[in-house]
N, C-alpha and C positions, 0 to 999 in steps of 0.2 A: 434724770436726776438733776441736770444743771436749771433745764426749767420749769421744774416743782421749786428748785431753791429759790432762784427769781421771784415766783410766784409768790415765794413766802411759804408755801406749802413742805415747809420744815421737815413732818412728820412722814410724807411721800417720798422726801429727796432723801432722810436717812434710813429708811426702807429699802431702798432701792441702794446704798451705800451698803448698808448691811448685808444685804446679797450678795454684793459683788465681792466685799472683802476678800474671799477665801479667792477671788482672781487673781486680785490686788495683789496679796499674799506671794502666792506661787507662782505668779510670772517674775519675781523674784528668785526663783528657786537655783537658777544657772545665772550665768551672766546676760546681761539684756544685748542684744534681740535672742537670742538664741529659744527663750521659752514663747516667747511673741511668734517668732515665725512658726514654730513649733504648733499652736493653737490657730493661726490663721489658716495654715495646713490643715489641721483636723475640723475649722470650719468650714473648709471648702472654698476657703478664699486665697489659698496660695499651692503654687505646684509643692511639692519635695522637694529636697535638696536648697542646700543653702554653696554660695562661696566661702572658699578658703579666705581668711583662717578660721571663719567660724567653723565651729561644729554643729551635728542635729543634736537637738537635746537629748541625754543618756536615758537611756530605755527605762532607766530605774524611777524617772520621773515620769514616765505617760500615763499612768495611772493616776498621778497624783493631781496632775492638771488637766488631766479629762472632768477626774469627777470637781476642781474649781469650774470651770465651763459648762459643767454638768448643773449644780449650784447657781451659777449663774443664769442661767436658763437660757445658756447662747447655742447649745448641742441637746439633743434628746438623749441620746445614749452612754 
């Protein structure tokens, strides 16, 4: 996105903005990191479990931030 905007290629970089919104969006959805490690988890980029104090993100949200990810087109499933 960053360099289509560079390029000037407007139409590419809010393309690809657009996709991502609904990421944007719901890693919002708890307090930050908590939905972050949450998703790097589910991409295979971080073990389970976090430190106290945080928490893992509430189960009521995995669904919701799968399918942002999903949208995204950073996980197949």
């Amino acid at each position: 996105m960053c360099v289509a905007a560079v390029a000037g290629d407007t139409e590419t970089a809010h393309s690809i903005n657009t996709r991502l919104m609904p990421l944007h969006t719901n890693l919002g959805i708890e307090s930050n990191p908590i939905p972050v490690k949450w998703a790097l988890n589910r991409m295979g980029y971080a073990e389970a479990g976090i430190r106290l104090p945080m928490t893992w993100l509430s189960e009521k949200y995995h669904s919701t931030v799968s399918e942002a990810l999903q949208l995204a087109g950073v996980i197949d499933d």
